[in-house]
C-alpha positions in Angstrom: 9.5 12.3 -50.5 6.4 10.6 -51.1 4.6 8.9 -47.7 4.7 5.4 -49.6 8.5 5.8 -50.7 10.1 5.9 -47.0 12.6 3.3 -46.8 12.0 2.5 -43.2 10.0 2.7 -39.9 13.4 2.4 -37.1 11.2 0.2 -34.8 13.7 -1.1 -33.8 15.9 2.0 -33.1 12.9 3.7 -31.3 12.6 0.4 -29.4 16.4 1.6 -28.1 14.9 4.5 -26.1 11.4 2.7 -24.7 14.1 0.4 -23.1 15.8 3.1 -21.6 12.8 4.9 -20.4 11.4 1.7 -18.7 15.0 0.9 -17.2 14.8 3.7 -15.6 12.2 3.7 -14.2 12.8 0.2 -12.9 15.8 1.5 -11.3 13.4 3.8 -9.4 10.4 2.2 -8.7 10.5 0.3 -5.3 12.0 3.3 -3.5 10.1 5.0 -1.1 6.7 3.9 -0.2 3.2 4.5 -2.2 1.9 8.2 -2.8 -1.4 9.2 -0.8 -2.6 9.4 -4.7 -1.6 5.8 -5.2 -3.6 4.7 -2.4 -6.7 6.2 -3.3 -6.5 4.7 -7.0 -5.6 1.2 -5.8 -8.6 1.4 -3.4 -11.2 1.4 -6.0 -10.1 -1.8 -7.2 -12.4 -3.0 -4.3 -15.3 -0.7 -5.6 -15.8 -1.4 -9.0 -18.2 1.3 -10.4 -18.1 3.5 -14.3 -16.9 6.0 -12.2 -16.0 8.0 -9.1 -16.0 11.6 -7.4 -12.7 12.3 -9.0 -11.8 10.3 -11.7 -13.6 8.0 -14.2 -13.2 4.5 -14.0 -10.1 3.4 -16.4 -8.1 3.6 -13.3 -9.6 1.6 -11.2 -9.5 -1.3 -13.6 -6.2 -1.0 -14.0 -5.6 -0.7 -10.6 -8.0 -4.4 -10.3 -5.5 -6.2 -12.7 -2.3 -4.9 -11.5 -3.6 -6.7 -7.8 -4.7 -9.9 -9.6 -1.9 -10.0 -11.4 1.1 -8.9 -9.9 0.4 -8.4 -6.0 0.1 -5.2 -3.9 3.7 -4.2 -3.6 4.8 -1.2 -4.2 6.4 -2.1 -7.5 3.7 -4.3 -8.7 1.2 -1.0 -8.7 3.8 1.1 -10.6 4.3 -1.5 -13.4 1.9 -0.3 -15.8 2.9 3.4 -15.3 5.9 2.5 -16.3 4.8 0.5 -19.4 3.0 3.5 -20.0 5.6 6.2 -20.0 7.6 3.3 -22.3 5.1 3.8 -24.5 4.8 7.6 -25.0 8.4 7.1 -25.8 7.4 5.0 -28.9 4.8 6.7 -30.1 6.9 9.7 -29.9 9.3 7.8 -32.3 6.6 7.0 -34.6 5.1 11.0 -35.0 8.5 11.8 -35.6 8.7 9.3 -38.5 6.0 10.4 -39.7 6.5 14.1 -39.9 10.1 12.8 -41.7 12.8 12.8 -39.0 15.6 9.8 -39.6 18.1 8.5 -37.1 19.2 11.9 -35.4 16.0 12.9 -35.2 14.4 10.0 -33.7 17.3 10.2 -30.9 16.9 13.9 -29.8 13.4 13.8 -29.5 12.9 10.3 -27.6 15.9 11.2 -25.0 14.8 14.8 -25.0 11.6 13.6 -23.3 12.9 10.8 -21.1 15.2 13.0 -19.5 12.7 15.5 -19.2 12.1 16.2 -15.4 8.5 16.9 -16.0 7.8 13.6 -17.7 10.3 11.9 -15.7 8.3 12.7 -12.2 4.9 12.0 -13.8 5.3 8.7 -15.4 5.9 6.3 -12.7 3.0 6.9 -9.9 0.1 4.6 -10.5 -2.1 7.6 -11.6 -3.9 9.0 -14.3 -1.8 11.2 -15.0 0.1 8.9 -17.3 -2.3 7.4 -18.8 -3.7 10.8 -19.8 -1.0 11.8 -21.7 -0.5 8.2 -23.6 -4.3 8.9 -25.1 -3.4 12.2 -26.0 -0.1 11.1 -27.7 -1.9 8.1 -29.4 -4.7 11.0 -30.4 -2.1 12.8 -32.3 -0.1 9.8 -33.7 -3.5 8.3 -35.5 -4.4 12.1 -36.8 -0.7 12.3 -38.3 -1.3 8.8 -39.6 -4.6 9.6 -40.8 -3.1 12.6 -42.7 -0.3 10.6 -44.2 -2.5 8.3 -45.3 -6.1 8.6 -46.1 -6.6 5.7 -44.1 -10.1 6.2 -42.9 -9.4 3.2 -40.5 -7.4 5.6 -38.3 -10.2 7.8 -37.6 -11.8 5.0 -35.7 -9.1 4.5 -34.2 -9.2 8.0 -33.2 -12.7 7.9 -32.1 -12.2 4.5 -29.6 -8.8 6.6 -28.0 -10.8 9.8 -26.9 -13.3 7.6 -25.8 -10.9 5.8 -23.6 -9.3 9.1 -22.9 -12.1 10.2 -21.4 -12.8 7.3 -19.4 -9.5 8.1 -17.6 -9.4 11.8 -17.5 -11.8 14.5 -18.3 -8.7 16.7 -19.8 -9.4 14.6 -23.1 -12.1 16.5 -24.4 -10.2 19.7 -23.8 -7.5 18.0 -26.3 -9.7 16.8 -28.3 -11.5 20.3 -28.9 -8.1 22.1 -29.8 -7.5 19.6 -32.1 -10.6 19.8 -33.9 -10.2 23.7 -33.7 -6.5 23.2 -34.9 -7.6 21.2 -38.1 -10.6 24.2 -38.5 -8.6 27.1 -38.4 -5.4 25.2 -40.5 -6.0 24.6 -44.2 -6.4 20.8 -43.3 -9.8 21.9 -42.3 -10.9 19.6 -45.3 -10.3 16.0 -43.0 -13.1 17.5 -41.0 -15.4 16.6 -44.3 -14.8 13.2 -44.2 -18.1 10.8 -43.6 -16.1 8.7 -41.4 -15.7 11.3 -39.0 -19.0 11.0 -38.0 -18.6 7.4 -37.3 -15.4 8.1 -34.7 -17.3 10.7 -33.2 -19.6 7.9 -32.2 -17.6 4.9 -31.1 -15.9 8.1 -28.4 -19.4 8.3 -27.2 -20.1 5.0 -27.0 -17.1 3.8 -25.2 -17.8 7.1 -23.0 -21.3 6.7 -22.6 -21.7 4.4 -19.0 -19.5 7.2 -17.5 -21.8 9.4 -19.0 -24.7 7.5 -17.5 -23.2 7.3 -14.0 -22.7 10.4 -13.8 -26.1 11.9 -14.4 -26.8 9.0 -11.5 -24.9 10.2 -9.0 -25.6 14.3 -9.3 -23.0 15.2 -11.6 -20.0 14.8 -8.9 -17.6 15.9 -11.7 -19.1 19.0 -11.6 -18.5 19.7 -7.8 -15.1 18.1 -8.2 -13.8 20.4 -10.7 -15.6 23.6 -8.6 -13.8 22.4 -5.5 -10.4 22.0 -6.9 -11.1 25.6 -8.5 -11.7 27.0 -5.4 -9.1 25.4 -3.5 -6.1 25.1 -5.6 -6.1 26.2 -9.3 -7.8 29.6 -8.4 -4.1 30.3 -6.1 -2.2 29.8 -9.2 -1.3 32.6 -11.0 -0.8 32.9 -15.0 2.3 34.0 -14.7 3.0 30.9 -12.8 2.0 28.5 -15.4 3.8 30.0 -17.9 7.2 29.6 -16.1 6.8 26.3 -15.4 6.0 25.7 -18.4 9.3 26.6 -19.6 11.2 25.2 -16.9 9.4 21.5 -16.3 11.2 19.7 -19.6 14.8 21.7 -18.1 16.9 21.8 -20.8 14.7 20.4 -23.0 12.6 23.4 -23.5 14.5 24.3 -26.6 13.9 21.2 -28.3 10.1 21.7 -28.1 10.3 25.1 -28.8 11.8 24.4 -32.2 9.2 21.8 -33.1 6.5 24.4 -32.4 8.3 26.7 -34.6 8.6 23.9 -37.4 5.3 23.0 -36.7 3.8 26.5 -37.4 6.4 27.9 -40.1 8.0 25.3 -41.9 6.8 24.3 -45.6 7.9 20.9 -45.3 5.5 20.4 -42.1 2.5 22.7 -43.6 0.3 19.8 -43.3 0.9 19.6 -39.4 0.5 23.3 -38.5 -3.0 22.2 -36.8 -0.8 20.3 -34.3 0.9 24.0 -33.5 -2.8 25.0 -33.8 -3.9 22.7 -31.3 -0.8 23.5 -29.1 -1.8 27.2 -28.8 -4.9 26.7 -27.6 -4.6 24.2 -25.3 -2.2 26.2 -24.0 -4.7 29.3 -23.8 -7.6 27.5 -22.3 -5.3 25.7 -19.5 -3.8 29.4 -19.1 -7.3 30.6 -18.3 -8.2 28.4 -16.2 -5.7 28.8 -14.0 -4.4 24.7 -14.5 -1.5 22.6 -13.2 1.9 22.4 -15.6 1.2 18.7 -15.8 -2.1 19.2 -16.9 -0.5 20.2 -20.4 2.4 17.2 -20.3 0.4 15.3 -23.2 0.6 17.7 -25.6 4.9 18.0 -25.7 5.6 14.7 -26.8 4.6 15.9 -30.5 6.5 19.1 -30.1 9.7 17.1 -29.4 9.0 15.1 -32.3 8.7 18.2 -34.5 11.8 19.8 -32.3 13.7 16.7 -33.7 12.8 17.0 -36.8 13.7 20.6 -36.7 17.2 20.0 -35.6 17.7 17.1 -38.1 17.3 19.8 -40.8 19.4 22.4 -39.5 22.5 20.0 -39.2 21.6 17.6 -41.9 25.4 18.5 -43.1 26.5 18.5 -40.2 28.8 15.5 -39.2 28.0 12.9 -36.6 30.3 14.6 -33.8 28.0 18.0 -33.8 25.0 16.2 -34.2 26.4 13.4 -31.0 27.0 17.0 -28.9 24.2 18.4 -29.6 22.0 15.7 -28.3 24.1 15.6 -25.2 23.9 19.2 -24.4 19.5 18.8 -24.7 19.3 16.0 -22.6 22.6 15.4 -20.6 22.0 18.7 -18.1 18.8 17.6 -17.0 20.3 14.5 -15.3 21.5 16.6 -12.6 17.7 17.0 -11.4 16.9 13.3 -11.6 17.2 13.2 -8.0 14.6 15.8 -7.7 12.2 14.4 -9.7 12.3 10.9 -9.6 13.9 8.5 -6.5 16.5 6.8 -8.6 18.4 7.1 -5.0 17.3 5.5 -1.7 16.0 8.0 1.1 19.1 8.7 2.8 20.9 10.1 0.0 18.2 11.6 -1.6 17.9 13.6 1.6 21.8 14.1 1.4 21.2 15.2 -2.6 18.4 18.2 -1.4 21.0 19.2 1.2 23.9 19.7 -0.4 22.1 21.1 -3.5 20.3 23.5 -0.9 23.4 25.0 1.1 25.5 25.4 -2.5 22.6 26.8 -4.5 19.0 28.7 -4.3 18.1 27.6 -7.6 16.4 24.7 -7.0 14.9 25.6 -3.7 11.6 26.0 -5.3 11.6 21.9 -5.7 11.4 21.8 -1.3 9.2 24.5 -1.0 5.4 23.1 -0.2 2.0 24.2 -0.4 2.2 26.3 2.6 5.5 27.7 1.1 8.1 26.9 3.8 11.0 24.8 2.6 11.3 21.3 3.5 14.0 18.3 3.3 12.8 17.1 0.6 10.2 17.5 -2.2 6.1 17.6 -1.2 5.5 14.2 -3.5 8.1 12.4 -1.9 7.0 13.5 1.5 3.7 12.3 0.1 5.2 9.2 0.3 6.3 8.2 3.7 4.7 7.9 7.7 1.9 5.5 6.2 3.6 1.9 7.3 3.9 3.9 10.9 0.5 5.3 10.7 -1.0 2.0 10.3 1.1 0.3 13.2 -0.3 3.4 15.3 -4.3 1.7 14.2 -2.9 -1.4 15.0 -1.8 -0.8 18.4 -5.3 1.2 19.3 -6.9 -1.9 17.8 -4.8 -4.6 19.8 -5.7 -2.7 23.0 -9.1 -3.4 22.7 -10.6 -6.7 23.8 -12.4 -9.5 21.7 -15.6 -8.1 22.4 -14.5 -4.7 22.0 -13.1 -5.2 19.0 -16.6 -6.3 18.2 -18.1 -2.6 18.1 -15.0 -0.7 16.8 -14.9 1.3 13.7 -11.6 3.0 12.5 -12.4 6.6 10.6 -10.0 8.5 9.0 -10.1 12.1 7.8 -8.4 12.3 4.6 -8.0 10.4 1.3 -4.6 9.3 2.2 -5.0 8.0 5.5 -7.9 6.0 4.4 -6.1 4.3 1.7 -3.1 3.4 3.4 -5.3 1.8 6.2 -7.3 0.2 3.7 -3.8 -1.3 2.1 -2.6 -2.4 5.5 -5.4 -3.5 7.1 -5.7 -7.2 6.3 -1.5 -7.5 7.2 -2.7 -6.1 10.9 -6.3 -7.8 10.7 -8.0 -4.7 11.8 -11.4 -3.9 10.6 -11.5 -1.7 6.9 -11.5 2.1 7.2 -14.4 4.7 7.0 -14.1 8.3 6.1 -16.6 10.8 4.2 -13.3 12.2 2.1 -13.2 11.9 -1.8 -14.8 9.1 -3.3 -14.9 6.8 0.0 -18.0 8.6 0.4 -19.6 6.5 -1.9 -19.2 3.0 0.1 -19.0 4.5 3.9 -21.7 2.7 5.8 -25.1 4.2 6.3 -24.3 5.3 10.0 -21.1 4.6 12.3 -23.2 2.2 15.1 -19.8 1.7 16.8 -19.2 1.6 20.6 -15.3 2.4 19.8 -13.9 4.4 17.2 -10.4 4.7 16.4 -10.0 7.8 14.9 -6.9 9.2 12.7 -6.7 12.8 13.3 -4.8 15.0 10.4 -4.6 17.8 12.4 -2.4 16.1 15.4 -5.8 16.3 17.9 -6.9 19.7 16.8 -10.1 18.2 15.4 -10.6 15.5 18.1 -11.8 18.6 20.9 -14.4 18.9 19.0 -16.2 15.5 19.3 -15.3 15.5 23.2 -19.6 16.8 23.6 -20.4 13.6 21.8 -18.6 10.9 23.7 -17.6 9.8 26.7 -13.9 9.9 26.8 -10.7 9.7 24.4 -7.5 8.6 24.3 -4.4 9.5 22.8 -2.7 6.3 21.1 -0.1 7.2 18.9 1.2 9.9 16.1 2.9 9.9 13.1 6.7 11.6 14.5 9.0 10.9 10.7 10.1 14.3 10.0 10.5 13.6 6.5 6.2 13.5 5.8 3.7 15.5 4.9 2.0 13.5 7.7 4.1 14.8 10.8 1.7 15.0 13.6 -0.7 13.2 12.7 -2.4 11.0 15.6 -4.5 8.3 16.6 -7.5 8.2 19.0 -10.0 6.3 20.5 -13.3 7.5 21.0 -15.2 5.6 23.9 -18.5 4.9 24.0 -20.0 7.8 20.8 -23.6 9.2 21.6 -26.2 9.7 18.7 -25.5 12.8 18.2 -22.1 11.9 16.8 -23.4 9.3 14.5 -26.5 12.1 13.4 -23.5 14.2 12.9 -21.8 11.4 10.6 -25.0 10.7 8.3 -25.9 14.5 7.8 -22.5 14.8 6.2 -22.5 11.8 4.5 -26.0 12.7 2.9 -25.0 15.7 1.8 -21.5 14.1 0.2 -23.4 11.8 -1.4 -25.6 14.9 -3.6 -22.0 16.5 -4.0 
């Protein structure tokens, strides 16, 4: 059937499953407290810059207009996530009308993917992470548009969504080059002829281009970024890794995807797609190669489940509506059972109850407890990554109400990591205690010059392990508090003050911070 001769777009069928993406979500949202990675990206909305030591600066401005707008709740900061993840939902509707797919099809691949664990655990943290995949979905929506059409209006389109892609995570231009390569090696290679091309290729670079330029002003700190996580994290993981999770983050799920890359790459009446099964494979390769995250390959399913659709829509097209009703049950319906797991749709104390009796029945899942310094927990490392902080902060406030007036007047509060910092930064106007320093991740860029502080209130992460060191370069210490809920990643961690810090200490401070600052 010709493009033109479609009888319909179902907007408002697909508009079916956004609702039930973002209701869920909404069900989910105001449980628990804010990731340490929330923190951090809700900070910079007090540091407006083009960019920062880890990500670029889409994030940030988001993170400035959820605040203005909404509040600093909890829920406010996890409403655009969650108009995100609604979103990659309807624009996987649309690619799956485009590549043909009616009714059934439509519903298999939109419920496919919200009831995928992966994309259910990863689309409601205020993050890049789903805004990532939305450019990457758009990215491919615009091409299959693009193809379907001839529209040459698309391909600027195109060009302003990588652009914007990149301004919230580097991953983009890996995407973007399988595509290219995907439309190279396919016989659509003749799209890459187009004039026009040339044009979307330069509104990306120019909606890219002050990132570009901060970067090259503050020493390339991408660079150093993507070396440290290397080094630290991605060089642990092993291939062989990667590839199971693969297959396991979308649960059941993982055969509907599987068939739309087989559709994709085989079928005649989706020949004019095969770069998307292209693009798949090397994406695939490169992230395999590089050692990445699961998630870091998230953005590129949602077209596979629109191609899985499509695929199953052809094998049962005779089929009558009670196979076609049970087979979109048994995709999606199984993966329910890890909800729990992956996002809080139940408060704390039966989410706890959930790991425990899914733990002493089963060993299946026991992979979902077990941290980064594989031992098994209580519950899962994200969602300890999400609790201690209110206590944490009471701990500073207590140090801080100890002092006196004019004590208070030469008292700085430092804290190690990323996640201690931006939890004190969040809480520190409710317990009118001074804003938080630390030399960790991008707070680097706006620490003061030197400390210059008679007191410091110190949070530890290593529950007073690090605090024996400073004891040659002050006069005394004192233990005020530590973080005691079993259930986070925090446990033991503690509160000091330092009294009365020599030089040396603050010499100490701006050597470190001189050489962050080149990082």
């Amino acid at each position: 059937m010709l493009y033109k001769n479609r009888r319909s777009t179902y907007l408002s069928f697909i508009l079916i499953f956004v609702f039930i993406k973002i209701g869920l979500n909404l069900l989910a949202i105001s449980h628990f407290g804010f990731h340490r990675d929330e923190f951090l990206h809700l900070v910079l909305a007090d540091h407006m810059a083009w960019g920062y030591k880890e990500v670029p600066p889409f994030i940030a401005l988001l993170a400035k207009i959820t605040i203005t707008l909404f509040g600093n709740s909890v829920f406010a900061a996890r409403i655009f996530p969650t108009i995100g993840g609604g979103m990659i939902i309807w624009l996987t509707g649309l690619i799956t009308v485009e590549l043909g797919g009616k009714l059934f099809a439509i519903a298999l691949a939109c419920l496919a993917l919200i009831f995928s664990p992966g994309f259910a655990a990863s689309d409601y943290l205020f993050q890049p992470v789903v805004f990532d995949q939305l450019w990457w979905v758009l990215a491919v929506w615009l091409l299959v548009k693009y193809s379907n059409t001839s529209s040459v209006k698309y391909l600027y389109f195109l060009g302003l969504t990588v652009g914007m892609g990149m301004l919230t995570k580097y991953s983009m231009a890996f995407f973007t080059f399988s595509l290219l390569f995907g439309i190279l090696i396919s016989k659509q290679r003749k799209m890459l002829l187009n004039k026009h091309i040339v044009g979307a290729t330069l509104v990306a670079i120019i909606v890219w281009l002050p990132n570009i330029i901060w970067q090259f002003q503050h020493h390339l700190p991408v660079i150093t970024h993507m070396s440290t996580l290397q080094k630290e994290q991605l060089d642990y993981l092993k291939p062989s890794d990667f590839v199971m999770q693969e297959l396991m983050d979308n649960g059941i799920a993982l055969f509907v995807w599987l068939t739309g890359l087989i559709f994709l790459s085989f079928s005649f009446r989706l020949h004019k797609f095969q770069f998307l099964a292209i693009a798949f494979v090397l994406i695939f390769a490169f992230l395999l190669f590089m050692h990445g995250k699961s998630y870091y390959l998230f953005g590129a399913f949602p077209m596979l489940f629109a191609a899985g659709g499509f695929g199953f829509e052809r094998w049962l097209k005779a089929s009558g509506y009670t196979l076609r009703g049970i087979t979109i049950a048994v995709f999606t319906l199984p993966n329910l059972i890890l909800f729990p797991i992956v996002l809080p749709v139940l408060p704390l104390k039966n989410t706890v109850a959930f790991f425990k009796y899914i733990n002493d029945h089963t060993t299946i899942l026991r992979s979902a407890v077990t941290w980064e310094d594989h031992k098994m927990h209580a519950t899962t490392q994200d969602y300890a990554d999400m609790l201690g902080w209110d206590e944490m902060a009471a701990d500073v406030a207590i140090g801080w109400q100890s002092l006196s007036p004019e004590q208070q007047k030469h008292t700085q509060i430092y804290a190690d990591n990323y996640g201690e910092a931006g939890a004190l930064h969040h809480y520190h106007q409710q317990y009118h205690f001074p804003d938080v320093i630390s030399l960790n991740s991008s707070f680097a860029l706006w620490a003061p010059d030197s400390l210059n502080a008679q007191y410091i209130i110190y949070v530890d992460e290593s529950n007073g392990a690090k605090i024996d060191t400073f004891k040659s370069v002050m006069e005394s210490y004192r233990k005020i508090g530590e973080l005691t809920n079993p259930l986070a990643r925090e446990k033991g961690t503690a509160v000091f003050i330092m009294v009365h810090p020599s030089a040396a200490l603050d010499e100490r401070y701006m050597k470190e911070l001189a050489r962050k600052r080149k990082q």
